[in-house]
N, C-alpha and C positions, 0 to 999 in steps of 0.2 A: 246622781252619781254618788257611788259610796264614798265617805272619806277615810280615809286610813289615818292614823297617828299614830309614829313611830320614833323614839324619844333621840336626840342627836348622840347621846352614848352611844347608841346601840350602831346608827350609820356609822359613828367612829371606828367602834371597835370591830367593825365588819371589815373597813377600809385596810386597820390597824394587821389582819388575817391575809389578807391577801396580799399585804409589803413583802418585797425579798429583802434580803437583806443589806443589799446595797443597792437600795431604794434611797435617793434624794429624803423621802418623806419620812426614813425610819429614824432618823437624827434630831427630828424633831418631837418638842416636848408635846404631852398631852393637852397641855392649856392651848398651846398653839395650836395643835390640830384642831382642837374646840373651838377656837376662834377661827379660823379658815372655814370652819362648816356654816359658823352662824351668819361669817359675810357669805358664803353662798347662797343662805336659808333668804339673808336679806333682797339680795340680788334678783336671783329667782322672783320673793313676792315683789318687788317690784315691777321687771318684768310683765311679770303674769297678775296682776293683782292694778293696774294702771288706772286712777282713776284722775278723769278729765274735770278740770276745773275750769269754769266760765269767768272771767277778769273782763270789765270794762277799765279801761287805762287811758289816761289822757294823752292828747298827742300833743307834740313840744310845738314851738314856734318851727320850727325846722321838718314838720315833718316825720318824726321820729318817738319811738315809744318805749320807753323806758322799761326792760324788764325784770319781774322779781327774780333774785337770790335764788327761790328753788326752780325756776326755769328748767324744764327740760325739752320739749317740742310743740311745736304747733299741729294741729289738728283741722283747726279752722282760724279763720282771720277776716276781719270785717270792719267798716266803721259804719258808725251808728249815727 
């Protein structure tokens, strides 16, 4: 698949074309739009870019397994 690269000015100012003018979004400064793109850019690659980590973790006296900080879903689950 081809990759395209296309610079976040440019989706901005495409965005920036198509506001009316009592657009919620027109009142807003350029850095903020810039920043609203790049948490989408983030979001998106994570989303789409997901990559699984394999963790052996101790299990407590109780039972229970203590998860890390960037936690986001399980996949798989097992003990060893």
């Amino acid at each position: 698949m081809a990759q395209h690269k296309i610079k976040i000015s440019q989706v901005i100012n495409d965005f920036q074309i198509t506001m009316d003018g009592d657009d919620y979004a027109s009142n807003v400064s350029d850095i903020a739009l810039r920043n609203f793109a790049l948490r989408g850019v983030r979001e998106i690659g994570f989303d789409l870019g997901k990559k699984i980590k394999s963790l052996k973790l101790p299990i407590t006296s109780n039972n229970t397994v203590p998860l890390p900080n960037d936690f986001v879903d399980i996949s798989k689950l097992g003990i060893v």
